[in-house]
C-alpha positions as CSV (number, residue, x, y, z in Angstrom):
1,X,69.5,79.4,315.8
2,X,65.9,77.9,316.0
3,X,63.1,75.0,316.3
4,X,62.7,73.7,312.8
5,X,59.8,71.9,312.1
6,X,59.7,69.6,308.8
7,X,57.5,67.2,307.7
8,X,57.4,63.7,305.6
9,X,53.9,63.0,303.6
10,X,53.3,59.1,303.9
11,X,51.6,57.1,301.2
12,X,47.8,56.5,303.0
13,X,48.4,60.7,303.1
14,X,49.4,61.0,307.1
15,X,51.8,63.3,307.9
16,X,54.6,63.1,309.7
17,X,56.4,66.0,311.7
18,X,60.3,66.3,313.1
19,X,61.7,69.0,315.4
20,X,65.5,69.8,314.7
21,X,67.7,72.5,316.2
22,X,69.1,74.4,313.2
23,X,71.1,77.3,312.5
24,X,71.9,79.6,309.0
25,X,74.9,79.8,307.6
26,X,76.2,81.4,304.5
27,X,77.2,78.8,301.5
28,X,79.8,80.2,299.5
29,X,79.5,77.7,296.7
30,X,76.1,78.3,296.2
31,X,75.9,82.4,297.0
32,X,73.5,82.1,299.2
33,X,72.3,81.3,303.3
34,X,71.6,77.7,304.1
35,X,70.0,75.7,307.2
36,X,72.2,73.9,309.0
37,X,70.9,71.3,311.4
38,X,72.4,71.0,315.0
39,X,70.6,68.4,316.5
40,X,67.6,66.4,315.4
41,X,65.0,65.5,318.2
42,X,63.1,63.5,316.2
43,X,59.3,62.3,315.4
44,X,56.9,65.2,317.5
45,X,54.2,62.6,317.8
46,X,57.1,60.6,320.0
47,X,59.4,63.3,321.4
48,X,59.2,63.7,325.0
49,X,58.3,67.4,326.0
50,X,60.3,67.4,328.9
51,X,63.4,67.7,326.9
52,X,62.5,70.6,325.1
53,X,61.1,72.0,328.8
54,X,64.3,72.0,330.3
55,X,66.0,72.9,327.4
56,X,63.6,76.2,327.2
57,X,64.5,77.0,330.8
58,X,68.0,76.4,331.1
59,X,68.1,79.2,327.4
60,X,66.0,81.3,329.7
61,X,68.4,81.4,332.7
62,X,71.5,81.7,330.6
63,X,70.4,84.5,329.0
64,X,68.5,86.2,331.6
65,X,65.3,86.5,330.0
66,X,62.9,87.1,332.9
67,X,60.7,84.4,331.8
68,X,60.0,81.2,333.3
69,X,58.9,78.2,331.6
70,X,56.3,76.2,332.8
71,X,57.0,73.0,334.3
72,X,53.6,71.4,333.3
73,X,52.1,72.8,330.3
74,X,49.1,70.5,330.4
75,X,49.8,68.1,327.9
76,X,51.3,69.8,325.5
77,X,48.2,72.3,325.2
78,X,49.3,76.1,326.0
79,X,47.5,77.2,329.7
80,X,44.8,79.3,329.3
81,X,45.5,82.9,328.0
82,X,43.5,85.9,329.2
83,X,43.6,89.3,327.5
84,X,43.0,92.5,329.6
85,X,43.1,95.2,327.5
86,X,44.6,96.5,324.1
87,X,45.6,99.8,323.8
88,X,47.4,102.4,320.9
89,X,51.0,101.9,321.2
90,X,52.5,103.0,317.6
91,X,51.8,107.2,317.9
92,X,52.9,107.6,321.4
93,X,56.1,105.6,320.4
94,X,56.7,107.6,317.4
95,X,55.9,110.9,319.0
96,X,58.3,110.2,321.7
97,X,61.3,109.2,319.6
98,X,60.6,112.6,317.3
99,X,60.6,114.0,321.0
100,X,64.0,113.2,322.0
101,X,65.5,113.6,318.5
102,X,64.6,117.2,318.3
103,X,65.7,118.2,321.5
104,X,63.0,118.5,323.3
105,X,63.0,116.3,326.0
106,X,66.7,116.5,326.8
107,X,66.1,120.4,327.2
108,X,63.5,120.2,329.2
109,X,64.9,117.9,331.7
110,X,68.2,120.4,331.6
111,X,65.6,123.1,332.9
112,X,64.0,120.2,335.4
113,X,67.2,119.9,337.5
114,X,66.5,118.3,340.9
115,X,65.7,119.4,344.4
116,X,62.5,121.1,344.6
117,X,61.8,120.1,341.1
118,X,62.2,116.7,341.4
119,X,58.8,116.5,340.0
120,X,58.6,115.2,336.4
121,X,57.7,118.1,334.5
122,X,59.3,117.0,331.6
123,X,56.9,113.4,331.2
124,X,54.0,115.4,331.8
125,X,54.6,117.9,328.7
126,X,55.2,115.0,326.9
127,X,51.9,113.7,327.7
128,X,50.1,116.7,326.8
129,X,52.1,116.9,323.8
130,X,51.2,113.3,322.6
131,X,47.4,114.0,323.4
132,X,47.2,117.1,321.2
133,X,48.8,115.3,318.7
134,X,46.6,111.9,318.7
135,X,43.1,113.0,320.9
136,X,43.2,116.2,321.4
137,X,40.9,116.7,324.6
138,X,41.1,118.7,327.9
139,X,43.8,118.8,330.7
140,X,41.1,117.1,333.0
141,X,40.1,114.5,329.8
142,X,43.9,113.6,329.2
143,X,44.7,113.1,333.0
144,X,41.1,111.1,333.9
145,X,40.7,109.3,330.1
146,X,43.2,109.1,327.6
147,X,46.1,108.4,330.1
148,X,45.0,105.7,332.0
149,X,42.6,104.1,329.3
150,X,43.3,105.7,325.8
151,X,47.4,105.5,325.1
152,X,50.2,102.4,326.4
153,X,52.1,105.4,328.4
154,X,53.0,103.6,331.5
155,X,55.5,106.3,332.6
156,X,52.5,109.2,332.8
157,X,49.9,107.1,334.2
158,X,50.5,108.0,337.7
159,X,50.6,111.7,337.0
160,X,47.9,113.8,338.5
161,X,45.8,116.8,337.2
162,X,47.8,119.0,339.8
163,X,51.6,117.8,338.0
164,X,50.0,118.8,334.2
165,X,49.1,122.2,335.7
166,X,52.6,122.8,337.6
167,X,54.3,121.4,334.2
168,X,52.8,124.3,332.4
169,X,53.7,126.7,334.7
170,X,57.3,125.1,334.4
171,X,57.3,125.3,330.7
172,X,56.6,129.1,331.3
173,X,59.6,129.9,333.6
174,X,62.2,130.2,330.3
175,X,59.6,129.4,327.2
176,X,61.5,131.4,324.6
177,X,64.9,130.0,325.4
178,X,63.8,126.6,325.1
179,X,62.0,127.5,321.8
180,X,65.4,129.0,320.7
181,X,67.0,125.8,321.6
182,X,64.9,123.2,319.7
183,X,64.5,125.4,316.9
184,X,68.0,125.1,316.2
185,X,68.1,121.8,317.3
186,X,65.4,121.0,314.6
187,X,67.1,123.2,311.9
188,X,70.3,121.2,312.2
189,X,68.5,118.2,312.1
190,X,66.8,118.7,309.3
191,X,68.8,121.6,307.5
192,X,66.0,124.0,307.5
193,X,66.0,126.8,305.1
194,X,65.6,129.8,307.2
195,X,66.6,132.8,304.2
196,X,62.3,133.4,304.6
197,X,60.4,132.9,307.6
198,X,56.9,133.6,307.1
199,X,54.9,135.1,310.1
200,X,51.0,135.4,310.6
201,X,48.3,136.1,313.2
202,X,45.1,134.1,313.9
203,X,42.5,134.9,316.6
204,X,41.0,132.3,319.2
205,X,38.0,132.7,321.0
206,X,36.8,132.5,324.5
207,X,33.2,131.1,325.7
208,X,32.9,133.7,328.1
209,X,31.1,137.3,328.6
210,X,33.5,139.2,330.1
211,X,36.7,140.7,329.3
212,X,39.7,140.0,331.0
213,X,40.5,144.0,332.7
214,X,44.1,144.2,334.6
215,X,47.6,142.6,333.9
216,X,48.4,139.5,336.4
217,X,52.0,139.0,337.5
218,X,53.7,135.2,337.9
219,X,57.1,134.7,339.0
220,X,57.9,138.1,338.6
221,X,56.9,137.9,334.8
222,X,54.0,140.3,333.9
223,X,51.5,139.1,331.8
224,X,49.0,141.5,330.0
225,X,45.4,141.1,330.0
226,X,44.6,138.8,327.3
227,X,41.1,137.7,326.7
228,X,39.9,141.2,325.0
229,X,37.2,142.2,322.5
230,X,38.7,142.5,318.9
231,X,38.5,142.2,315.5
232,X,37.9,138.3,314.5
233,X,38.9,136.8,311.7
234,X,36.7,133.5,312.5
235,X,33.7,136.4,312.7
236,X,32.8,136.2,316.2
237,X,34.0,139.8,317.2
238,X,31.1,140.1,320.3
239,X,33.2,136.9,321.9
240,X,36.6,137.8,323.8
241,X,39.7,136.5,322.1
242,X,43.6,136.0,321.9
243,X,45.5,136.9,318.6
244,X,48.5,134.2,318.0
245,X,51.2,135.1,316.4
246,X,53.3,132.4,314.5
247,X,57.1,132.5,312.2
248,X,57.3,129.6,310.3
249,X,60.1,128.2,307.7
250,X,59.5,127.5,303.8
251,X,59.0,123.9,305.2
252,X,56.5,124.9,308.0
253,X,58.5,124.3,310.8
254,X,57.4,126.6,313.9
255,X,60.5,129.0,314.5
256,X,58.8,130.6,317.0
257,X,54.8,131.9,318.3
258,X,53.6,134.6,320.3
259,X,50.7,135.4,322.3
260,X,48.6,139.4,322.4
261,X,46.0,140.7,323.7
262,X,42.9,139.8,322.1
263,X,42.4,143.9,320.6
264,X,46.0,143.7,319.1
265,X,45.8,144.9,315.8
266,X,47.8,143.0,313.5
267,X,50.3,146.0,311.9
268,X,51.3,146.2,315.6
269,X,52.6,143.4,315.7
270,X,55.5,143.5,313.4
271,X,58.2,145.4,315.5
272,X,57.2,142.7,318.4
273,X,58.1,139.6,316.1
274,X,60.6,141.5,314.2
275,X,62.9,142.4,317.8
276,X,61.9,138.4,318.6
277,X,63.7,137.2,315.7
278,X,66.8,139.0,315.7
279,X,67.7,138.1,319.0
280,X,68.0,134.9,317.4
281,X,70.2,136.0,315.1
282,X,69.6,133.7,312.3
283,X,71.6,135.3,309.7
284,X,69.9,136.6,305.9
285,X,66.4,136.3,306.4
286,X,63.5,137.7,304.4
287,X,60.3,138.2,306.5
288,X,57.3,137.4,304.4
289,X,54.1,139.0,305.4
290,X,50.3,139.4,304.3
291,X,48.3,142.6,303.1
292,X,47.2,143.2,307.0
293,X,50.5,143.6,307.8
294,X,51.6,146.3,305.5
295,X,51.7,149.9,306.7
296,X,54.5,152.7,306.4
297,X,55.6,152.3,309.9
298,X,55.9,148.5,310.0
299,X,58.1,148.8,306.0
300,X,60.5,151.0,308.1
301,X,60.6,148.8,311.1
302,X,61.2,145.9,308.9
303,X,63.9,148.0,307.3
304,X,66.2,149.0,310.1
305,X,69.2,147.2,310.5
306,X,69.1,145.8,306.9
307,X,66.4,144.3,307.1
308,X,64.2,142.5,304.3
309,X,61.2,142.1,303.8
310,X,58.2,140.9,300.9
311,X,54.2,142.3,302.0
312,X,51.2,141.5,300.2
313,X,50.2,145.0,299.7
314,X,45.8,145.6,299.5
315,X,46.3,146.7,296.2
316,X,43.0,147.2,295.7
317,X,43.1,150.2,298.6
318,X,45.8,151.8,297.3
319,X,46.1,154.5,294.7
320,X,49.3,154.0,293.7
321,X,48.9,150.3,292.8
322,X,45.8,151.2,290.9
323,X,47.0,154.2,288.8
324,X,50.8,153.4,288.4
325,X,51.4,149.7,289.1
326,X,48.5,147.6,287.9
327,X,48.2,149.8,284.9
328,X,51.5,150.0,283.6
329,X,51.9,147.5,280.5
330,X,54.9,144.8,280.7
331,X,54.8,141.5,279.7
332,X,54.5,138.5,282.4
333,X,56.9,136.1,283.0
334,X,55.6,132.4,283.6
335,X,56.9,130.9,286.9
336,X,54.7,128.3,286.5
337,X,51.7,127.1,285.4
338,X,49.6,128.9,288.3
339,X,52.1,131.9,288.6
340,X,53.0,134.8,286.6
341,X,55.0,137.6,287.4
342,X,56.2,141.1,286.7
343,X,57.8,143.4,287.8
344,X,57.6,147.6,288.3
345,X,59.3,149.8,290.0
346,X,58.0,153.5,291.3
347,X,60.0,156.2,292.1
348,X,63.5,156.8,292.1
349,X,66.2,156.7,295.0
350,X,65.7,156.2,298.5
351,X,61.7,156.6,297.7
352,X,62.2,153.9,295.0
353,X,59.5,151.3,295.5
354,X,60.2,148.2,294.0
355,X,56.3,145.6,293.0
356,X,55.8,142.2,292.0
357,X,52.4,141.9,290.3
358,X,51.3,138.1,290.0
359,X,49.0,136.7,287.9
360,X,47.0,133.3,288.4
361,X,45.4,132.3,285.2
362,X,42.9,129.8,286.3
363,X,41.9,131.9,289.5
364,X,41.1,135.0,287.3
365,X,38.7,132.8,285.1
366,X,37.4,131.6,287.8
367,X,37.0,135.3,289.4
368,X,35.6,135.9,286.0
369,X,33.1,133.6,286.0
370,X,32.0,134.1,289.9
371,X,31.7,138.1,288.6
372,X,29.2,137.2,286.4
373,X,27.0,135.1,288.6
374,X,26.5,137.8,291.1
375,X,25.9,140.3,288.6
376,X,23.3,138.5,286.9
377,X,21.9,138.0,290.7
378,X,22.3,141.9,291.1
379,X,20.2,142.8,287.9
380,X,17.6,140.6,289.0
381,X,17.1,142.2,292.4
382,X,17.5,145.5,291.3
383,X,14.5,145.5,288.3
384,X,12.6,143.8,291.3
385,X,12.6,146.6,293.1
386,X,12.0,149.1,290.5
387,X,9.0,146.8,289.4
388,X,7.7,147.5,293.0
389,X,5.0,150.0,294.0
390,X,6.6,150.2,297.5
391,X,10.0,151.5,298.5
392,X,12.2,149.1,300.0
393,X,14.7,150.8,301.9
394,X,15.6,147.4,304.2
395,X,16.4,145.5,301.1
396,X,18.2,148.5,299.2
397,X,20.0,148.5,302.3
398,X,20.9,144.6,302.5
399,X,21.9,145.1,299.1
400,X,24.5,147.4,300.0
401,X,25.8,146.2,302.5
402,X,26.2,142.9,301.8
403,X,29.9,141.5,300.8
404,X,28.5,139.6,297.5
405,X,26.9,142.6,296.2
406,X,27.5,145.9,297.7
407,X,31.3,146.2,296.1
408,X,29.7,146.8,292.8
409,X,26.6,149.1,293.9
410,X,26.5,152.7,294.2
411,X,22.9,155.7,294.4
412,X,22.1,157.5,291.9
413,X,21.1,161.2,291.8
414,X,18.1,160.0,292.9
415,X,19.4,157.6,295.6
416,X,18.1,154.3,293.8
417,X,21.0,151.6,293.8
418,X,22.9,151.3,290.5
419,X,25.2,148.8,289.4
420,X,28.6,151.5,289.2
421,X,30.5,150.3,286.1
422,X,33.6,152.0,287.7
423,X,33.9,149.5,290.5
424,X,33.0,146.6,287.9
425,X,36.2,148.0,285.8
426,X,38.4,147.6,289.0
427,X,37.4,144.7,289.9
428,X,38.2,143.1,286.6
429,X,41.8,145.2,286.7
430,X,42.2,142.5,289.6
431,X,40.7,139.1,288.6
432,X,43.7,136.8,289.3
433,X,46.1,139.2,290.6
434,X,47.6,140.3,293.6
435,X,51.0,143.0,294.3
436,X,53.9,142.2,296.3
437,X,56.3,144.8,297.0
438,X,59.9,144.0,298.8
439,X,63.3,145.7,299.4
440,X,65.2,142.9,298.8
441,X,66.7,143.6,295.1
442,X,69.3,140.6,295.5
443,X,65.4,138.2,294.7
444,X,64.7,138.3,291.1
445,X,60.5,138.5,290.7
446,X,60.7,134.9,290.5
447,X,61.8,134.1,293.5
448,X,59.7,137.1,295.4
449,X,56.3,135.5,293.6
450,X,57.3,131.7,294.5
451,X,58.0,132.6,298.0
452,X,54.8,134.4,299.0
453,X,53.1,131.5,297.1
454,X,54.8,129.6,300.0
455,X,52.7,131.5,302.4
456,X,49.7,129.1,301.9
457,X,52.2,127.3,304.4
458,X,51.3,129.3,307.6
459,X,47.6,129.3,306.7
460,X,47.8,125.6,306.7
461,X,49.9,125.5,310.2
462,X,46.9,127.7,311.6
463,X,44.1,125.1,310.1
464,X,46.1,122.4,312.0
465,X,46.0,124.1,315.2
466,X,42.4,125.2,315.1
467,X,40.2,123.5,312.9
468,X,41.6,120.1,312.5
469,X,44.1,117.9,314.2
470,X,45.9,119.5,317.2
471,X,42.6,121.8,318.0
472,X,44.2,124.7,320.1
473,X,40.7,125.6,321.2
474,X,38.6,125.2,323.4
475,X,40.7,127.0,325.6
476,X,39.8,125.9,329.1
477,X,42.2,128.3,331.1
478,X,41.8,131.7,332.0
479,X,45.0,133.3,333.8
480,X,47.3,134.4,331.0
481,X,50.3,132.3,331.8
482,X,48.2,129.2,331.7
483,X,46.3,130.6,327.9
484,X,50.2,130.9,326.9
485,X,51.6,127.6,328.0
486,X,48.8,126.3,326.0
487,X,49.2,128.0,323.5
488,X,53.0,127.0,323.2
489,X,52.1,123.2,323.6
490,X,50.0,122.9,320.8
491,X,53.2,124.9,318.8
492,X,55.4,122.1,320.0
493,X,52.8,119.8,318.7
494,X,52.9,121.3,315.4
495,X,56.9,120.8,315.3
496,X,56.5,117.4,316.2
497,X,53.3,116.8,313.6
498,X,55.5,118.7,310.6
499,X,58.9,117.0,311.6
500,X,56.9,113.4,311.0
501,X,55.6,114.5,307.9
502,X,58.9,115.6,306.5
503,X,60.6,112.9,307.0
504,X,57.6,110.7,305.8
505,X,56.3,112.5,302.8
506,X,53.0,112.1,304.2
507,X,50.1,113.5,306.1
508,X,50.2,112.6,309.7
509,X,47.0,111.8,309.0
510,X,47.7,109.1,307.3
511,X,50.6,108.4,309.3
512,X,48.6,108.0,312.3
513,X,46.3,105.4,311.2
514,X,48.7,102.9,310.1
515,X,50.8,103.6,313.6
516,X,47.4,103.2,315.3
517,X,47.4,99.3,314.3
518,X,50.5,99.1,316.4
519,X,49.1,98.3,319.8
520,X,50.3,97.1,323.1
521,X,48.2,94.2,324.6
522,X,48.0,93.3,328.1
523,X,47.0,89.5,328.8
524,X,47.5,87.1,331.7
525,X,49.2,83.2,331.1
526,X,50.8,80.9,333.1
527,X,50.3,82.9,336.6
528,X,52.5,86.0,334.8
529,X,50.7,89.2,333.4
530,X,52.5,90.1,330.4
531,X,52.4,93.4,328.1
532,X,53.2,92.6,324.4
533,X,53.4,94.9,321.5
534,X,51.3,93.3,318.1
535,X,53.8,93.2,315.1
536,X,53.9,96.3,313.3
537,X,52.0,95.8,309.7
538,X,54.0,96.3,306.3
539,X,53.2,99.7,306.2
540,X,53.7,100.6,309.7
541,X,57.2,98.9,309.6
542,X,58.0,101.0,306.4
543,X,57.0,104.1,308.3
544,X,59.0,103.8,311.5
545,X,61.7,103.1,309.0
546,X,61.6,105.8,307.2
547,X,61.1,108.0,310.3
548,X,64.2,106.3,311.5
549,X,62.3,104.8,314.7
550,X,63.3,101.5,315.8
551,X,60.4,98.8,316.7
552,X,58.8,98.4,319.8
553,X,60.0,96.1,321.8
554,X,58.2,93.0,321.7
555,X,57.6,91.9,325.4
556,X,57.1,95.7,327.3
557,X,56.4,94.2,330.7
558,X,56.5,91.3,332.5
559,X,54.2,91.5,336.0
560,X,53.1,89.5,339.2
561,X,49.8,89.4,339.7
562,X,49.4,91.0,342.3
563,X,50.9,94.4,340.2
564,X,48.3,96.5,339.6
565,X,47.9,97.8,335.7
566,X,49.8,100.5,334.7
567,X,49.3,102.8,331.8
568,X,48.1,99.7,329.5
């Protein structure tokens, strides 16, 4: 039932307006709904306000609405109407429904109890979650900025610095049951295929000088020294680090993430995540690893117990994949347009070793191509310096070492740099190709090719968490429990980010900006301060729908005005 307002043209073009109660109700004679007027009020120009006043009111105490209609509205004209402040309401919304639906939340506040914990532990790793996901910015920035000013989060805007700190330390006290939890929590939801779970290591570096030196111990859990001087793969290696380990489904969901020691080498880290995952016991899974993590110990870890496994192998280091894999003939078999495959298997028995060589077209013309560039660069410098009077040792040296040209140099008898047609030959043997090798004979090549394709997905998971979006670094801690616990926050971001985009079929990139026009306004009218959330836009509505999130509400809070603001 509502106000209905028509309207009558006259023939000196005034118009005349009429208010009448109506209602909708389905015609069955014509197939279709149909206004149906309940009372007419009459001309507006002559209706007497007051009716509709007390009509307003006594709707409002009936159905218990909270709001109270003003007696004198000045006229007719609305009393004047002062906005506060407007802030982002759709993300936070979104993220906290996800939240819930996954598991999350409820699990936490399983581990929260009450008593001495009566603290809110779970709200505040929400907030920090929510951050990371729409501003990422410091534990200090989230508690003094973003929650008070930056997001509507009304129930996190009384939290202090102190409760974000004690909520990591909270989340630390059983982290990898609760990431067993949601895990399977999320793969019911969203009948994750878990037959290969790909696993990777990144680094992350520290702005400090000094290494961290002895092992700490918190709540009787002991915690190695992490911030160490290792091998980086973001080329800082003089910078202490952490490496961070990460299993991931086909669909890039986080299964679950581990944090070494910043000298961890990454073949060590296989039996580590290998022991990790079969506690979980998730049934047939293939691990799917990259060339740093193959080695003869970690292929008979990744054996025991039945286990299967598919390793980029660095063919290009190996003599067997140079003399009796990449050099055996066999015809290809076309996966798709970007993938070739075939197969070869050396030795026989239990030292039977079973290869997938790929092939990528496109990639090895473009190799090809690059190839000749630097060559024709090469020649260039090298008749340079033979054209020179005076030895150049520095630049021969340069030369040699330097990762464009050195893999095709080599000296002479007479220790002048060459271009070695050798190297050249294996370089070609390679354009385009890489070797896979696995134990898992019930995969056809196929399959073994397509799903270390797949891996691109864990490479994008750690481009999320460092270089865009969630931004796991800078790290601002510096005892190892607190590194961890942030480390595992900006994982749980990730399963909330990749959850969204699933369901979407969209970046939450993209996602995000539409949600952001959903905001919740805070204004002051008629001696009431009132929060009210903006209609979502087309696009926005189409989102939360196909997220399955319901609306905001429309009216989020109604205060006195002598309330103070909270979270808006």
């Amino acid at each position: 039932m509502y106000l209905r307002t028509t309207q009558r043209r006259n023939r000196d073009g005034s118009v005349v307006r009429y208010y009448q109660l109506a209602e909708t109700v389905w015609d069955p004679a014509r197939g279709r709904p149909q206004a149906r007027i309940v009372h007419n009020f009459g001309r507006a120009d002559a209706l007497d306000l007051a009716v509709l006043r007390r009509l307003a009111r006594s709707i409002a105490r009936v159905a218990n609405a909270g709001v109270e209609v003003p007696e004198d509205l000045g006229g007719g004209v609305l009393p004047d109407l002062v906005i506060e402040s407007s802030r982002p309401l759709g993300g936070v919304h979104v993220a906290r429904a996800l939240w819930e639906e996954l598991g999350v939340g409820p699990a936490l506040r399983r581990r929260q109890g009450s008593g001495r914990r009566s603290a809110d532990h779970e709200t505040a790793l929400f907030a920090m979650v929510a951050n990371r996901l729409l501003e990422p910015v410091s534990k200090l920035a989230c508690h003094e900025h973003w929650l008070p000013e930056g997001v509507h989060l009304p129930a996190a805007a009384s939290l202090t610095l102190e409760q974000l700190y004690r909520a990591m330390d909270f989340l630390m006290e059983d982290v990898e049951s609760l990431e067993r939890e949601v895990f399977f929590a999320t793969a019911d939801l969203f009948r994750l295929d878990v037959d290969l779970v790909f696993w990777d290591t990144t680094t992350v570096w520290f702005d400090v000088d000094e290494e961290d030196e002895q092992e700490r111990v918190r709540a009787g859990r002991r915690y190695p020294a992490l911030r160490r001087r290792g091998h980086s793969k973001e080329h800082r290696d003089h910078e202490p680090q952490i490496v961070v380990g990460l299993a991931v489904t086909r669909d890039g969901v986080p299964v679950r993430s581990w944090v070494f020691p910043g000298n961890t080498v990454d073949a060590t880290t296989v039996e580590t995540i290998k022991e990790g995952l079969r506690e979980w016991k998730l049934g047939r899974v293939v691990l799917v690893g990259d060339a740093g993590m193959d080695s003869a110990d970690n292929r008979r870890v990744l054996s025991a117990g039945l286990g299967r496994y598919v390793l980029a192998v660095p063919a290009g280091k190996l003599k067997e994949v140079q003399e009796e894999v990449l050099s055996r003939p066999g015809r290809y078999k076309k996966v798709r347009d970007n993938l070739h495959v075939k197969e070869v298997v050396v030795g026989e028995g239990e030292r039977r070793r079973r290869y997938v060589v790929c092939r990528n077209l496109e990639e090895a013309e473009r190799q090809r191509h690059h190839r000749r560039q630097v060559l024709e660069e090469l020649d260039l410098e090298l008749k340079s310096l033979r054209r020179s009077k005076k030895d150049h040792p520095k630049r021969a040296c340069e030369l040699l070492a330097s990762g464009r040209y050195g893999p095709y140099l080599s000296r002479d008898e007479h220790g002048r740099l060459r271009v070695d047609p050798a190297k050249v030959r294996k370089a070609t043997r390679m354009d385009g190709r890489f070797v896979l090798l696995t134990n898992d004979d019930t995969l056809d090549a196929a399959d073994v090719g397509a799903g270390y394709k797949a891996m691109t997905i864990i490479e994008s998971c750690f481009r999320r968490m460092k270089t865009s979006g969630l931004r796991i670094r800078p790290v601002y801690h510096w005892t190892p429990h607190r590194i961890t616990a942030h480390v595992k926050l900006c994982v749980l971001t990730l399963l909330v980010q990749r959850a969204a985009e699933i369901r979407a079929g969209d970046t939450w990139r993209n996602l995000a900006a539409e949600l952001e026009q959903i905001q919740a306004v805070r204004y002051r009218v008629a001696g009431k301060t009132i929060v009210q959330a903006t209609r979502p836009t087309s696009r926005a509505s189409e989102i939360l729908a196909t997220l399955g999130v319901t609306k905001p509400k429309s009216i989020l809070a109604i205060e006195d005005p002598a309330v103070a603001p909270s979270g808006t």
